[in-house]
N, C-alpha and C positions, 0 to 999 in steps of 0.2 A: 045667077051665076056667082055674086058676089060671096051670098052665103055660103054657098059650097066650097069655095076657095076659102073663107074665115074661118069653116068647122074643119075641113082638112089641116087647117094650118095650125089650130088652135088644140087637135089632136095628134096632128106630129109635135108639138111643144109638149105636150101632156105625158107622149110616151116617153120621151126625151128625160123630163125631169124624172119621172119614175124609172129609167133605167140609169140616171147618174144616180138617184137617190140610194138605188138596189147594190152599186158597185161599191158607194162611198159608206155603207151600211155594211157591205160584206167586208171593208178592208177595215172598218172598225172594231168588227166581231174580230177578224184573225191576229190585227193588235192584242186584245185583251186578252184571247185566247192564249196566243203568246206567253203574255208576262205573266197569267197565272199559270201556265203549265212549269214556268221557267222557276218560279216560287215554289210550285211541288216537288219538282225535284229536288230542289233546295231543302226543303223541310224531310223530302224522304233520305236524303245524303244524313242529312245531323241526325235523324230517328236512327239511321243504319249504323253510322259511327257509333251512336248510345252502345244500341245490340252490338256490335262487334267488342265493345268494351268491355261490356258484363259479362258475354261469352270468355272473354278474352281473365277476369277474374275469378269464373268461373272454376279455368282451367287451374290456375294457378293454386285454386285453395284445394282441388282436387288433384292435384299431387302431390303436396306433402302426405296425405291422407294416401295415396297408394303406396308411398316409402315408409309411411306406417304401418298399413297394412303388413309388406312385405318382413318387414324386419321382426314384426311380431309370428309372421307364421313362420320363419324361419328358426324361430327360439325354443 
């Protein structure tokens, strides 16, 4: 009887640590997950500012070029 009561005991301890291990594992993973998703957006915001910038010069060298355009087919 002894033994049966040390193997049950010593497999509820067993299941025990592997189901803290499994929780304290998964709040690990969603930490890290976290802080690198937090850093991509981060790095996609300043890629996106870039693009908005060069779009943004884009524009600007394409319009004097239109009031040239214009001024010459009007002559």
């Amino acid at each position: 009887m002894n033994v049966g009561v040390t193997f049950i005991f010593v497999f509820a301890l067993l299941v025990t640590i592997i189901k803290w291990g499994l929780i304290i594992w998964g709040i690990i993973w969603l930490v890290r997950y976290l802080k690198r998703s937090s850093q991509e957006r981060q790095r996609f915001r300043l890629e996106l500012g870039k693009l908005a910038e060069q779009v943004h010069l884009l524009q600007q060298e394409l319009k004097p070029n239109k009031n040239s355009n214009s001024l010459q087919e009007a002559k």
